[in-house]
Kinemage of the C-alpha trace (Angstrom):
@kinemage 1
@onewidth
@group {chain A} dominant
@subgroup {mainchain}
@vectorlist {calphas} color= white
{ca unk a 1} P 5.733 -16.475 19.226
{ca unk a 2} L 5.043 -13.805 16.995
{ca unk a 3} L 7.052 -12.352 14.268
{ca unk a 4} L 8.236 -8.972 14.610
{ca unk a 5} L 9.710 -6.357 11.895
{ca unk a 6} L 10.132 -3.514 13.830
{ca unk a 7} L 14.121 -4.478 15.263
{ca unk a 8} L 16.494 -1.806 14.825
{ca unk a 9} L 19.260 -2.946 12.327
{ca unk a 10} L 22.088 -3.027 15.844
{ca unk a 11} L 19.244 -3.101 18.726
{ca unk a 12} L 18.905 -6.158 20.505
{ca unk a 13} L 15.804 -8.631 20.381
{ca unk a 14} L 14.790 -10.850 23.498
{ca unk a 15} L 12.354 -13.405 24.083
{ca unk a 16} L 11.433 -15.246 26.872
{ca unk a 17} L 10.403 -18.934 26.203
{ca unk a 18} L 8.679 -21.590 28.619
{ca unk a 19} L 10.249 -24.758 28.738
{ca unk a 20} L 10.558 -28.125 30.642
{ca unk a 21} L 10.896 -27.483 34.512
{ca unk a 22} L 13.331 -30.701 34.938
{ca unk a 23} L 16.013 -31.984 32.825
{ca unk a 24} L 18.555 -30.579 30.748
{ca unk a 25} L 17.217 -27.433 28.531
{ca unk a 26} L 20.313 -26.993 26.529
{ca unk a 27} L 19.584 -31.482 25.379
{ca unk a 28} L 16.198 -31.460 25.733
{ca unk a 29} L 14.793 -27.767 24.011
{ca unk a 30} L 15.701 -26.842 20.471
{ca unk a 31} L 15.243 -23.245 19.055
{ca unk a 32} L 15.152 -22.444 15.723
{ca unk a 33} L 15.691 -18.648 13.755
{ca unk a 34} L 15.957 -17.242 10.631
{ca unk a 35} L 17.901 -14.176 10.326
{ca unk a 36} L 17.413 -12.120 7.524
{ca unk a 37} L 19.334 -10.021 4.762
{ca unk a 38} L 18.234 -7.563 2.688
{ca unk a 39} L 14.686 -8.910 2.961
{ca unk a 40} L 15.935 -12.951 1.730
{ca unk a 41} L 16.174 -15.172 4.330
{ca unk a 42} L 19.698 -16.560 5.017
{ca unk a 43} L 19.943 -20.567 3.864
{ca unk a 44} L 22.039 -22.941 5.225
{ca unk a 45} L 25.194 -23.732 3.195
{ca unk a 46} L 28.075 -26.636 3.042
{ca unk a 47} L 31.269 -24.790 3.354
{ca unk a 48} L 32.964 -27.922 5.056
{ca unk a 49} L 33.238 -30.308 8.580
{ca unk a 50} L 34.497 -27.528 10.769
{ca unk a 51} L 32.477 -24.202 9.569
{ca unk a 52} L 29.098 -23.102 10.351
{ca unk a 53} L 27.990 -21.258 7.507
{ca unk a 54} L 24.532 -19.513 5.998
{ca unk a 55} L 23.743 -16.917 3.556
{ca unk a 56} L 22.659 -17.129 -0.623
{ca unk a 57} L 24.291 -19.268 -2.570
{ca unk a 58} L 26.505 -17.215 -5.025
{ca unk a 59} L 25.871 -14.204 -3.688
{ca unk a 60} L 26.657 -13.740 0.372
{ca unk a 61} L 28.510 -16.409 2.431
{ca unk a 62} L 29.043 -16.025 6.237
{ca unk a 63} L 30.577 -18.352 7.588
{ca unk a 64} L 31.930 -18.929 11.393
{ca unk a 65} L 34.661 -21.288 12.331
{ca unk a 66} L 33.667 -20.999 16.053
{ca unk a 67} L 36.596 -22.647 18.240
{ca unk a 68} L 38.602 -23.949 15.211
{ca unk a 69} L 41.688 -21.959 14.478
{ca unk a 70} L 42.881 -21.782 11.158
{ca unk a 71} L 45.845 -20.136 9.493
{ca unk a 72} L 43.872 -19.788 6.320
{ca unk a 73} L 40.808 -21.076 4.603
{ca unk a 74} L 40.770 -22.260 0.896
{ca unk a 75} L 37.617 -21.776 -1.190
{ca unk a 76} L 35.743 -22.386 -4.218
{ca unk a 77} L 33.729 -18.926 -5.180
{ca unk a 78} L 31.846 -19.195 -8.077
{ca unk a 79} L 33.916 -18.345 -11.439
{ca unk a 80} L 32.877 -15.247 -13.586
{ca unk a 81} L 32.154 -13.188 -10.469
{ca unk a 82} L 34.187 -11.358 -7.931
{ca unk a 83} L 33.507 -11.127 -4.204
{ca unk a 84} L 35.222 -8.907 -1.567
{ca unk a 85} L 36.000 -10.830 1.827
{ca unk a 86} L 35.696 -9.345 5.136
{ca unk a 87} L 37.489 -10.964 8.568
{ca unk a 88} L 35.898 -10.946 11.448
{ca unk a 89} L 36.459 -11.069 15.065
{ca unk a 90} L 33.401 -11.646 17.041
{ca unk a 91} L 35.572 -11.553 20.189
{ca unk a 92} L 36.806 -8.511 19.636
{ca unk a 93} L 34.033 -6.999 17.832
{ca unk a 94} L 36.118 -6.177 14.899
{ca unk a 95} L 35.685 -6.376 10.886
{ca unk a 96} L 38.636 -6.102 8.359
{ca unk a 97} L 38.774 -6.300 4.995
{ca unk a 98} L 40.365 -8.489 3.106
{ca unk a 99} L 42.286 -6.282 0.266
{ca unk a 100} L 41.714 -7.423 -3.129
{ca unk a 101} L 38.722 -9.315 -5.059
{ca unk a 102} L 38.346 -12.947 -5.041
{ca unk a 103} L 37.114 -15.665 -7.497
{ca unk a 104} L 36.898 -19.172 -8.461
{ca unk a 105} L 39.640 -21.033 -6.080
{ca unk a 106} L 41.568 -19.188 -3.836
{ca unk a 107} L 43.025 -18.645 -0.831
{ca unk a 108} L 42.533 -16.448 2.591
{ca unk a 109} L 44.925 -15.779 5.458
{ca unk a 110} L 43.181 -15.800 9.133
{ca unk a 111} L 44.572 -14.496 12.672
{ca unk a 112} L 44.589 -18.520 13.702
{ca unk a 113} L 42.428 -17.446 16.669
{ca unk a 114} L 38.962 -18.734 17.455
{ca unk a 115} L 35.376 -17.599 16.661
{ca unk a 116} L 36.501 -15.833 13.545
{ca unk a 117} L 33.808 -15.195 11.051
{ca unk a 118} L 34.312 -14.770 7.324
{ca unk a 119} L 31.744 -12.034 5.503
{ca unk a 120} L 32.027 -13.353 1.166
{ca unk a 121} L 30.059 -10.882 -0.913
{ca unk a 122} L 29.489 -10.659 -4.401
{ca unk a 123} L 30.866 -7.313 -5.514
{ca unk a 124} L 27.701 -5.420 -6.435
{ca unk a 125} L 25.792 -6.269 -3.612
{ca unk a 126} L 25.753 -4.293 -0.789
C-alpha cells in the first residue's frame, strides 16, 4: 500500500486490504500504522499493564486505558518540565482539560468510565 500525505487533519482515511478467504481475520491478519504528530512519528511507550500508550518520550504522551476504569492515574513526568493534561472521552467525543500544570510525580482524577484517553503535553509544545 502506498503512503499518502494528502489526509485532512479530521477527514477520514480508508483502505481496503485482501486477506485470507477462510479462517479467522481478526487471529490470523495483523495490521500495522504509524500515526503521526507534528511531522515525528508517534513511538510506543511503557506507561504500565493496563494502558495503551504512544507518543515522544518527554514531550507528548497519549495514552488509552480502553475498558479499564480508573478513578485516577498516578504518574512519573519528567522533573524540570511542566506538562498540561487533557481527559478524554472517546465515547463521547469529548476533551477536557485538566486545570493546572503537572510535573515529576503526581496525580490525576478520571470519570472511572471506560475508553478514556489521557493527552500529556509538554507546555511549549503545541
Amino acid at each position: 500500500m502506498e503512503q499518502t500525505d494528502d489526509v485532512e487533519r479530521w477527514g477520514i482515511f480508508e483502505v481496503s486490504l485482501e486477506g485470507p478467504e477462510g479462517g479467522n481475520s481478526f487471529l490470523d491478519v495483523k495490521l500495522r500504522a504509524q500515526f503521526r504528530y507534528r511531522n515525528d512519528g508517534l513511538e510506543p511507550i511503557d506507561f504500565g499493564w493496563d494502558v495503551t500508550c504512544a507518543g515522544k518520550e518527554g514531550e507528548y504522551y497519549l495514552a488509552y486505558f480502553g475498558i479499564h476504569q480508573s478513578a485516577f492515574r498516578s504518574l512519573n513526568l519528567p522533573d524540570g518540565w511542566k506538562f498540561k493534561i487533557d481527559i478524554i472521552d472517546t465515547w463521547g467525543m469529548t476533551i477536557s482539560p485538566v486545570r493546572g500544570a503537572f510535573e515529576g510525580e503526581c496525580e490525576v482524577k478520571l470519570s472511572g468510565k471506560p475508553y478514556i484517553a489521557l493527552r500529556i503535553r509538554k507546555e511549549g509544545v503545541k
